[in-house]
C-alpha positions as CSV (number, residue, x, y, z in Angstrom):
1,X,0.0,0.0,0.0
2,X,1.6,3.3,-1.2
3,X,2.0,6.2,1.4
4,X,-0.4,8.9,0.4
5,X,1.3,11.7,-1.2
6,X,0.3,15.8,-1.6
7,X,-2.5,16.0,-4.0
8,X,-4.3,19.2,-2.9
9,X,-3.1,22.3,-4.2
10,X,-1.4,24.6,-1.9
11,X,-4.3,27.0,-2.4
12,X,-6.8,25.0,-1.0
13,X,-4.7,23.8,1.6
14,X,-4.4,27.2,3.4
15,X,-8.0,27.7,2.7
16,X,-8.5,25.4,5.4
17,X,-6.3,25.6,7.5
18,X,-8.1,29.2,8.0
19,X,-9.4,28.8,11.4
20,X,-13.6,27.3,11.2
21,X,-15.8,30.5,11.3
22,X,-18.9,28.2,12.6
23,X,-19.4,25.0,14.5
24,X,-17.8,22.3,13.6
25,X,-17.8,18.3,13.3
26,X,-15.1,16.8,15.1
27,X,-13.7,13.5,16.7
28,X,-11.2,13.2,19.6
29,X,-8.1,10.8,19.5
30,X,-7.2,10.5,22.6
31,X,-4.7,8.1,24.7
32,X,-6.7,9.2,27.8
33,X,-5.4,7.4,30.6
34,X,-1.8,8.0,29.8
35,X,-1.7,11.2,31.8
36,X,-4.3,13.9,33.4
37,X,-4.5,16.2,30.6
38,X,-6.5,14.3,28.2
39,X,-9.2,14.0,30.9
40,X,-9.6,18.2,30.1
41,X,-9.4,17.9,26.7
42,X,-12.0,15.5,26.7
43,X,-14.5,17.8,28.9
44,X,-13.9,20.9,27.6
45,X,-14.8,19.4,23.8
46,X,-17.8,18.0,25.1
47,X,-19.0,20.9,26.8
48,X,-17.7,23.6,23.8
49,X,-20.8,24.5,21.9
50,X,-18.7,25.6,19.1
51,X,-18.0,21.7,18.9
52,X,-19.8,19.2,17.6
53,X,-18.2,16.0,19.3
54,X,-19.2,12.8,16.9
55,X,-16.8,10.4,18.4
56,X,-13.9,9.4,20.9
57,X,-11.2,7.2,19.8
58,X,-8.6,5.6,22.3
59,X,-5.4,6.0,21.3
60,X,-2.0,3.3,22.1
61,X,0.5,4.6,24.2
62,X,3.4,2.6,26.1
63,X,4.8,4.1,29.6
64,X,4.9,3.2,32.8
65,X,1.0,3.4,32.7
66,X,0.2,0.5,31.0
67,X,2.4,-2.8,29.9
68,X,2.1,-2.0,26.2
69,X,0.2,-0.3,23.6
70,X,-2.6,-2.2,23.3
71,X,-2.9,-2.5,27.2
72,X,-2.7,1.4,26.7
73,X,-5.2,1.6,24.5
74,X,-8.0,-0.3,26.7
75,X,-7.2,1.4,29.5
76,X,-8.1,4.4,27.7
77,X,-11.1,3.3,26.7
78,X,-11.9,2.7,30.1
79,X,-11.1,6.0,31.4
80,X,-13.1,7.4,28.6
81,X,-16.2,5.5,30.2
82,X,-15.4,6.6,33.4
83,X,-15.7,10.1,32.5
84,X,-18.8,9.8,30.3
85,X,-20.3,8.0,33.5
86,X,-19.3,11.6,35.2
87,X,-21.1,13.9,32.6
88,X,-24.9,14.8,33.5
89,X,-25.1,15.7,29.7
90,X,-23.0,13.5,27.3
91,X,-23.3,10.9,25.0
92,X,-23.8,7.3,26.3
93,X,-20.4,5.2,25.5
94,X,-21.9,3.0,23.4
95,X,-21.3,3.4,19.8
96,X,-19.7,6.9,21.3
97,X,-16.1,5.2,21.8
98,X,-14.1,3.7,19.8
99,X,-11.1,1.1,20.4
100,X,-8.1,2.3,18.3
101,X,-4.9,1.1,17.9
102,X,-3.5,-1.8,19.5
103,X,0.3,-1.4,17.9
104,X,2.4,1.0,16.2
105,X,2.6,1.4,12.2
106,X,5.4,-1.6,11.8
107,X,6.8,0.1,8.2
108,X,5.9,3.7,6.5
109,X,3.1,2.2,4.8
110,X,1.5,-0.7,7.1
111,X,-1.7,0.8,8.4
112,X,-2.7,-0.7,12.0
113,X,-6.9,-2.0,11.3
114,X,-8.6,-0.8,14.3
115,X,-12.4,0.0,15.1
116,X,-11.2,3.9,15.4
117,X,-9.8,3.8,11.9
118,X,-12.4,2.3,9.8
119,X,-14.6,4.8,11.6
120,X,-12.6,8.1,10.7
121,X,-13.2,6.5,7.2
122,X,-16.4,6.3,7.2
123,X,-17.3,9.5,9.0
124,X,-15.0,11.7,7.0
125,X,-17.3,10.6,3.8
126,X,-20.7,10.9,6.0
127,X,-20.9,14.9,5.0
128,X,-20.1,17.6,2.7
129,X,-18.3,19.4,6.2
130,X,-15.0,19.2,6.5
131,X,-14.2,16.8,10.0
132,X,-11.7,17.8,12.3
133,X,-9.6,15.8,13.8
134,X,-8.1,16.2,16.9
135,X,-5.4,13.9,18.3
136,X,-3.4,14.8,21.2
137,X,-1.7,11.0,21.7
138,X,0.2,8.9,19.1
139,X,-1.7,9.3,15.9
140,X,-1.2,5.3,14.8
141,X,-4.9,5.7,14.5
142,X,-5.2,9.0,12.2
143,X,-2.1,7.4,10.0
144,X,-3.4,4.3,9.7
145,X,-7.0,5.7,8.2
146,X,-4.8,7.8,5.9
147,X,-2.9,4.7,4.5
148,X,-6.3,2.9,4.2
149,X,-8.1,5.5,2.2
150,X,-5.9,8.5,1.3
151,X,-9.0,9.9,0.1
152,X,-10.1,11.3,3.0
153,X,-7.4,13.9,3.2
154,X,-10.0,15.3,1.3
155,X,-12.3,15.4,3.9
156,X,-10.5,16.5,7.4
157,X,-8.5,18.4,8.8
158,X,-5.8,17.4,11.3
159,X,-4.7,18.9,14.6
160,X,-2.1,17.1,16.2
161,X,-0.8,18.1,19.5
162,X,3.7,16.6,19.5
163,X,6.8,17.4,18.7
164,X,8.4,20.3,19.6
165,X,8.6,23.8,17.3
166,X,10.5,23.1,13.9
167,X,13.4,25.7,14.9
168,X,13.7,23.7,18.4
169,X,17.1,21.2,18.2
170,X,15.0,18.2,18.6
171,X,11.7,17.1,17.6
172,X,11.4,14.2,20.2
173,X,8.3,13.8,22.5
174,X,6.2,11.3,23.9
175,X,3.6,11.5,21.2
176,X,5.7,11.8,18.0
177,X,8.3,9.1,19.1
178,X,6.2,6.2,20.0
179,X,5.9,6.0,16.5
180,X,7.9,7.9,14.2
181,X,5.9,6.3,10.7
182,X,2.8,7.7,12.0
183,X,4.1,11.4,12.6
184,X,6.3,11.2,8.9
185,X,2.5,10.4,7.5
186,X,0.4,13.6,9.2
187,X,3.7,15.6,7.4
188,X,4.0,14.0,4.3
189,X,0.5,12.6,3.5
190,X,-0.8,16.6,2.1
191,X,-3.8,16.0,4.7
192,X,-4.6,19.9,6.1
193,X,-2.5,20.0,9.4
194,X,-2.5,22.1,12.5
195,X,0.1,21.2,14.6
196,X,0.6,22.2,18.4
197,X,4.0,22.0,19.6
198,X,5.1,20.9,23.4
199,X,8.0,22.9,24.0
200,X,7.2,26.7,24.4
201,X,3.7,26.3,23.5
202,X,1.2,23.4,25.0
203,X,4.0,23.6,28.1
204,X,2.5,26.8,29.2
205,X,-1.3,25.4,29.9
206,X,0.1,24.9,33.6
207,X,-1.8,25.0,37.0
208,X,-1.9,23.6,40.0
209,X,-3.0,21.7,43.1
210,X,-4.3,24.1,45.1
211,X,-5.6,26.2,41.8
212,X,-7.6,22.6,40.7
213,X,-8.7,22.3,44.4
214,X,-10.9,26.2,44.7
215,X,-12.1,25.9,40.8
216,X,-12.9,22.2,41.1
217,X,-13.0,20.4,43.9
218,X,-16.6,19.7,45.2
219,X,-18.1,21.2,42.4
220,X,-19.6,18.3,40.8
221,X,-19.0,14.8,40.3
222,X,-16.4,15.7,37.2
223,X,-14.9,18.8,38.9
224,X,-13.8,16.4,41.8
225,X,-12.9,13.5,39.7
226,X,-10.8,15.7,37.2
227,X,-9.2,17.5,40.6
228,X,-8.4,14.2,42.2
229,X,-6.5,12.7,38.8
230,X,-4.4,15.6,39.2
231,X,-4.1,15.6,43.0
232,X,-3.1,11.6,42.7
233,X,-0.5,12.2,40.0
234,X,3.2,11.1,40.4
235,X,4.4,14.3,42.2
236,X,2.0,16.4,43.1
237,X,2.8,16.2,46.7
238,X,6.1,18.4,46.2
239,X,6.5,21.7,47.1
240,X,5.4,24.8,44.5
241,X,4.4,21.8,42.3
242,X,2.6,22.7,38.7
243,X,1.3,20.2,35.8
244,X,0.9,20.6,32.3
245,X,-2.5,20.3,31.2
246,X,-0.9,20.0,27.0
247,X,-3.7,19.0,25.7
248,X,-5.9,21.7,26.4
249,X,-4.2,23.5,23.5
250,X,-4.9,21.2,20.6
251,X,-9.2,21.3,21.6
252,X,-8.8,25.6,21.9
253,X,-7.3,26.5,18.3
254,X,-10.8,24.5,17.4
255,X,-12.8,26.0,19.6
256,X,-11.4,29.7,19.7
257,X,-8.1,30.0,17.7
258,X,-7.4,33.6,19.1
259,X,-6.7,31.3,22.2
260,X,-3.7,29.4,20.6
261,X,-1.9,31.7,17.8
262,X,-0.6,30.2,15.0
263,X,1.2,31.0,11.5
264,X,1.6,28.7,8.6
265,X,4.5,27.5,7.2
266,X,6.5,24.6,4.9
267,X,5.8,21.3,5.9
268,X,9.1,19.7,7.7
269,X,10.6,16.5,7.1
270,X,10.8,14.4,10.5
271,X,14.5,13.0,10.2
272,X,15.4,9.2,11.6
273,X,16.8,10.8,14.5
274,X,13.9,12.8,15.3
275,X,15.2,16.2,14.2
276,X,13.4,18.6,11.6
277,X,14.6,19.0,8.2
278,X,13.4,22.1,6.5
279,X,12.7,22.2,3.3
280,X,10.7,25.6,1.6
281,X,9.2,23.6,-1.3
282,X,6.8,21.5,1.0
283,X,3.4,21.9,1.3
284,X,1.9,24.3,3.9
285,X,0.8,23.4,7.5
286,X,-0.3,25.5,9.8
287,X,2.0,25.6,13.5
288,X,0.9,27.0,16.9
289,X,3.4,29.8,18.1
290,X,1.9,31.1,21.2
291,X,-1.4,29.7,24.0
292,X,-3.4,31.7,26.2
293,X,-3.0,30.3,29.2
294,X,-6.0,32.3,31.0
295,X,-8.3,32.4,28.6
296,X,-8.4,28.6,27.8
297,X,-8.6,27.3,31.5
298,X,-11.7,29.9,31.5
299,X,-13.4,28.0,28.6
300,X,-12.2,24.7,30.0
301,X,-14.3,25.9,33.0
302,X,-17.4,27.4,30.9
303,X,-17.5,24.2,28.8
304,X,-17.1,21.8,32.2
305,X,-20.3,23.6,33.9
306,X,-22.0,22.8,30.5
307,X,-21.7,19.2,31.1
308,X,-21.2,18.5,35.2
């Protein structure tokens, strides 16, 4: 199976990498219990009425947190559940989320079959409006529905929350070295891409215990439940203690991109030992530059009390 390469004009790729003027259709790839940020992502797309929230997909992810990818990958979809279970107001888990995953891409054009794939196939083809979507784990699942049907570059758009910023002197981070085929495919497939660097961008959606404790605790059931995954978390007990809350980022240039500025720019080349290559000839993708770290845990909050 050939890797997909560029097809759409450069034209029509900036058109749409234009921030959405109304609400759109998205899905959320998501290796939730590898950490506490997905958890926020998670509410804060459900509870975003700017965002239409058509799926969750649980993505792979290999740490200390799970005894392999696919283990990852379940344990995901459980946390997903538990959430769900949380939320006065959101979709029922059944037919609602989605197993993805259960290895990495094994060469740079071996797609991984998982529920999560087929069904970013088929859902990018349901409507004429474009699908966003948003990963903010290993995208094994996004790559490997772009190797099935390269079509459907067509059809999406791509925001991808790893790697680092292209003038940084590495590109390595969790999500973009668990599987380096995957990442090469989001750069070099010609699919619309929004990509949300860790270093000097996500990094700076940061709070804290005792912040988490006044906003959240005892709030609801899902306040609590997101303040105690942070309050449990390798860690937290150490003095003037703060935690990233990354994936925060990749949910607000959807939801409001004034939140998370961003500029476009050549498409790089991920090298074998994870550094960027530039190269001016390559198609456009847009990159995140800058996050508002106020204003997003503010619609974090407004989209949490939607759904609590």
């Amino acid at each position: 199976m050939p890797v997909p390469t560029p097809s759409l004009p450069d034209s029509t790729l900036v058109d749409r990498l234009e921030p959405a003027a109304d609400t759109v259709r998205m899905v959320l790839d998501t290796d939730a219990y590898n950490e506490i940020d997905d958890q926020f992502a998670v509410v804060y797309a459900l509870g975003e009425p700017t965002l239409e929230v058509e799926a969750l997909y649980a993505a792979p992810f290999d740490n200390d947190r799970s005894s392999g990818p696919a283990d990852g990958m379940r344990k995901s979809v459980a946390e997903l559940e538990r959430l769900l279970e949380r939320a006065s107001t959101a979709p029922a888990p059944d037919g609602f989320v989605f197993e993805g995953s259960e290895s990495y891409l094994s060469g740079p054009d071996e797609p991984v079959e998982s529920p999560a794939a087929r069904d970013l196939v088929e859902r990018a083809r349901e409507h004429e409006d474009l699908l966003y979507v948003v990963a903010i784990g290993c995208p094994v699942t996004v790559a490997s529905a772009l190797l099935l049907e390269p079509s459907i570059r067509e059809e999406i758009v791509v925001v991808w929350l790893g790697g680092h910023p292209h003038e940084w002197h590495t590109a390595a981070e969790f999500n973009l070295s668990q599987d380096l085929h995957a990442a090469r495919v989001l750069f070099g497939s010609g699919v619309p891409l929004v990509q949300i660097p860790c270093k000097n961008v996500a990094e700076h959606v940061k709070t804290t215990v005792p912040e988490l404790s006044a906003r959240l605790e005892g709030h609801s059931s899902l306040g609590t439940y997101l303040y105690e995954t942070v309050a449990d978390y390798g860690g937290a007990d150490r003095p003037w203690w703060g935690k990233e809350v990354w994936d925060l980022a990749a949910v607000a240039w959807v939801a409001d991109p004034s939140l998370v500025p961003s500029h476009l720019t050549a498409s790089p080349v991920l090298t074998d030992d994870q550094t960027w290559s530039r190269d001016p000839t390559r198609h456009p993708i847009r990159v995140a530059r800058d996050v508002d770290r106020d204003g997003i845990f503010r619609a974090f909050q407004a989209a949490l009390d939607e759904i609590a």
